[in-house]
DRENVEX-935867 format. One record per residue: residue in three letters; x, y, z of N, C-alpha, C, O, CB in turn. Coordinates in steps of 0.2 Angstrom, whole numbers, padded with zeros to 4 digits, always signed. Glycine has a CB too. Example, Ala and Ser with C-alpha at 12.3 -4.5 7.8 and 13.67 -1.06 7.14 Angstrom:
2
Ala+0066-0028+0039+0062-0022+0039+0066-0016+0039+0071-0017+0042+0057-0022+0045/Ser+0064-0011+0035+0068-0005+0036+0064+0000+0039+0067+0006+0040+0070-0003+0029/
This chain:
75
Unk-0005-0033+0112-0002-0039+0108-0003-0036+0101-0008-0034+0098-0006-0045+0109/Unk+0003-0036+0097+0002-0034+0090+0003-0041+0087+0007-0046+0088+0008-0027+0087/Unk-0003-0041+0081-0002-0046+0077-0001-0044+0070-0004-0039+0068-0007-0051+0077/Unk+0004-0049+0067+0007-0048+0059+0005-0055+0054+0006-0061+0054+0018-0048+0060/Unk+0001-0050+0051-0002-0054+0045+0001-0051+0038-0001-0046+0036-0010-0053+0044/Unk+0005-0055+0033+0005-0057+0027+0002-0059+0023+0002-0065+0021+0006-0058+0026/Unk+0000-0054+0019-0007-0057+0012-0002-0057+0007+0001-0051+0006-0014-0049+0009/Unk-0001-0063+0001+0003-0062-0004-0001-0059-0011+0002-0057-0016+0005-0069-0005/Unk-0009-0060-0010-0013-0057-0014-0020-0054-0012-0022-0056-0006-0014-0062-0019/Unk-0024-0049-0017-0028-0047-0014-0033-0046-0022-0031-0044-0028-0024-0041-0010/Unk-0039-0047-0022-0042-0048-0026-0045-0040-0027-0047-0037-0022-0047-0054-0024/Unk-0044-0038-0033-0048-0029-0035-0053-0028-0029-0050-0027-0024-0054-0027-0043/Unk-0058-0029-0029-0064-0027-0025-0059-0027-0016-0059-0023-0012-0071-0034-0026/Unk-0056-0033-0015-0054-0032-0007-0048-0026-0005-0047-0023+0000-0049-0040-0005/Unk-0045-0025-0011-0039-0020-0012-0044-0012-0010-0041-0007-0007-0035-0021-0021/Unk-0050-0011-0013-0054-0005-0013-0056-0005-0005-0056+0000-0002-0060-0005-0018/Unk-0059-0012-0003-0062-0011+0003-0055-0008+0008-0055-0004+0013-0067-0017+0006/Unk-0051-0012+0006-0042-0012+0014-0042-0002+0012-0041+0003+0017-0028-0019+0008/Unk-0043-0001+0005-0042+0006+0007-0046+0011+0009-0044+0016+0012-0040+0009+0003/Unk-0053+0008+0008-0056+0012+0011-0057+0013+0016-0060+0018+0019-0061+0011+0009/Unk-0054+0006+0021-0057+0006+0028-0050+0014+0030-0052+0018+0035-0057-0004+0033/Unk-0046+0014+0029-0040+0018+0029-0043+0027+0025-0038+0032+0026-0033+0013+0024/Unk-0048+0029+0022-0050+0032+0019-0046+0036+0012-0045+0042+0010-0052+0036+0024/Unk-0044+0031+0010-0040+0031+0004-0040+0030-0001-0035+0031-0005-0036+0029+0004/Unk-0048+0028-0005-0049+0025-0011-0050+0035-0016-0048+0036-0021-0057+0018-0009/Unk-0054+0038-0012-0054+0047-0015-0045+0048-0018-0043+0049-0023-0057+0056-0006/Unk-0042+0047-0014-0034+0049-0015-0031+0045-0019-0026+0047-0022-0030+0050-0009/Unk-0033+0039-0019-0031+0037-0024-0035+0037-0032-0032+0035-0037-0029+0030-0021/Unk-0042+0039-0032-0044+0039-0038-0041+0047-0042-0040+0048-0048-0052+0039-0037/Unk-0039+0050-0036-0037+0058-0038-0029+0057-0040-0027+0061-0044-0037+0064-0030/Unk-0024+0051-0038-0019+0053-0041-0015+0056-0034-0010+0059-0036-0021+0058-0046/Unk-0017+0057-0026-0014+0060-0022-0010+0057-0017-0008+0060-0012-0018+0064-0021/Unk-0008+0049-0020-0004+0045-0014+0002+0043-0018+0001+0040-0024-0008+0038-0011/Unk+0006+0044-0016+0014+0042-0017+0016+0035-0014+0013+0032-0009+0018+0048-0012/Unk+0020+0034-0017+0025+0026-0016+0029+0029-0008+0031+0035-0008+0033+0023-0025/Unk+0029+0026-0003+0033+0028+0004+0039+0028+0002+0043+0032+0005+0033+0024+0010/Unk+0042+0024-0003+0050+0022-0006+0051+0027-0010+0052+0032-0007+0051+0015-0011/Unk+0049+0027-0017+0051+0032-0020+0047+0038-0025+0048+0041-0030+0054+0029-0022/Unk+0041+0039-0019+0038+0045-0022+0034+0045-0028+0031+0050-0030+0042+0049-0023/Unk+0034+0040-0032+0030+0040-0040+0022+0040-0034+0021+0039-0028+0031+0029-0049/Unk+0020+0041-0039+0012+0042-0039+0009+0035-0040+0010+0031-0044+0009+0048-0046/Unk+0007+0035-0037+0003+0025-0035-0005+0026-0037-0008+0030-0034+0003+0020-0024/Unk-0007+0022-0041-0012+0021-0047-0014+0014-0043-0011+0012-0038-0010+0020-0056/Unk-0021+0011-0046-0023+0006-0043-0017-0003-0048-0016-0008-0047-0034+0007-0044/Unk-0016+0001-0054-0012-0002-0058-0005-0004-0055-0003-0010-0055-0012+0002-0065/Unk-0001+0002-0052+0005+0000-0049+0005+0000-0044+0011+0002-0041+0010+0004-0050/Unk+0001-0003-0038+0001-0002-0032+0003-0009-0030+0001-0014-0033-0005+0000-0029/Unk+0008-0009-0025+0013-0017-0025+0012-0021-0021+0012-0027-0021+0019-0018-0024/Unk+0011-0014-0014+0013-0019-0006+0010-0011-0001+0009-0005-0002+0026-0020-0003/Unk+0008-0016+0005+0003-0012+0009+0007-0014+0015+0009-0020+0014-0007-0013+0008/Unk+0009-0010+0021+0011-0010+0026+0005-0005+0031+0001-0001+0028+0019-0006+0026/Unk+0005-0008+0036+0000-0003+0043+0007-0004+0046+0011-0008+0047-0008-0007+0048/Unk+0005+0003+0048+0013+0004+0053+0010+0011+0057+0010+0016+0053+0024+0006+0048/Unk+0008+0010+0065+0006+0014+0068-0001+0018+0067-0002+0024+0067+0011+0017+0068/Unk-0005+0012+0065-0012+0014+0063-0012+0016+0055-0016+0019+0053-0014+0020+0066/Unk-0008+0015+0053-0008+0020+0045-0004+0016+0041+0002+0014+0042-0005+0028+0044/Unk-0008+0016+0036-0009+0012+0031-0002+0017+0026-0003+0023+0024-0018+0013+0029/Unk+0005+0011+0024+0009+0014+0020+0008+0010+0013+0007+0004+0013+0016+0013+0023/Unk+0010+0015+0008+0008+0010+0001+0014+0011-0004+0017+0016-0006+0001+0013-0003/Unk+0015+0006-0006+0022+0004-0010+0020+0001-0018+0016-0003-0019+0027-0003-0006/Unk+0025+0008-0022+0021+0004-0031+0027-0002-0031+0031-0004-0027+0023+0011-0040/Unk+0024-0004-0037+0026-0011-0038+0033-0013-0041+0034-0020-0041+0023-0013-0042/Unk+0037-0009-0042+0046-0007-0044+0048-0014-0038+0045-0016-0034+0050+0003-0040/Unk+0054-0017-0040+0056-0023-0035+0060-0019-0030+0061-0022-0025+0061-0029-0039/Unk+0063-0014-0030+0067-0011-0025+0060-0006-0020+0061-0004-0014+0075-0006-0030/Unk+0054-0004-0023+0051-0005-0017+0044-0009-0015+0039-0006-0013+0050+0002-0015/Unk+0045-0014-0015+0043-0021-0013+0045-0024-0008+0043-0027-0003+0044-0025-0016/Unk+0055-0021-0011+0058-0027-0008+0059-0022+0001+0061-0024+0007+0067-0029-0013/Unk+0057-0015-0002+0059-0011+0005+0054-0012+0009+0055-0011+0015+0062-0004+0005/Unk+0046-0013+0007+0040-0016+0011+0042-0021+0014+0040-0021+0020+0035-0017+0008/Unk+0044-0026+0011+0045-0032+0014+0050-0033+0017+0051-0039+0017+0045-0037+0010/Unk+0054-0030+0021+0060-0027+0026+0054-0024+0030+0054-0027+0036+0067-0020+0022/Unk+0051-0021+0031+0047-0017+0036+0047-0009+0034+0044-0004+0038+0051-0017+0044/Unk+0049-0008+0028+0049-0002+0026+0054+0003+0030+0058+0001+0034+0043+0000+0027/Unk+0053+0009+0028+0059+0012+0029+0058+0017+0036+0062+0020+0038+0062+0016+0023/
């Protein structure tokens, strides 16, 4: 059974733990995670939309065209 949950918001501290459980908070303090849309570099400042797709954790800066392509299911 796959279950789908939408979060419209995520409070700082909860956003650290969702990445950590994914081991992603080092790569994102470093600068080494990319938008799945369009490749900018995702800071904790421009980070928009979070997708799990196939165990893994996809992350989308905050631009409206890739939001809008997280919230489609991504590409």
């Amino acid at each position: 059974m796959t279950e789908t949950v939408q979060v419209t918001a995520v409070r700082d501290r909860d956003l650290e733990a969702i990445l950590g459980r994914f081991g992603l908070v080092e790569k994102m303090n470093d600068g080494l995670l990319d938008c799945e849309s369009c490749t900018r570099v995702l800071t904790w400042e421009n980070l928009g939309a979070m997708l799990v797709k196939k165990k893994k954790l996809v992350l989308y800066c905050d631009l409206s065209e890739c939001i809008e392509c997280a919230a489609k299911g991504g590409k």
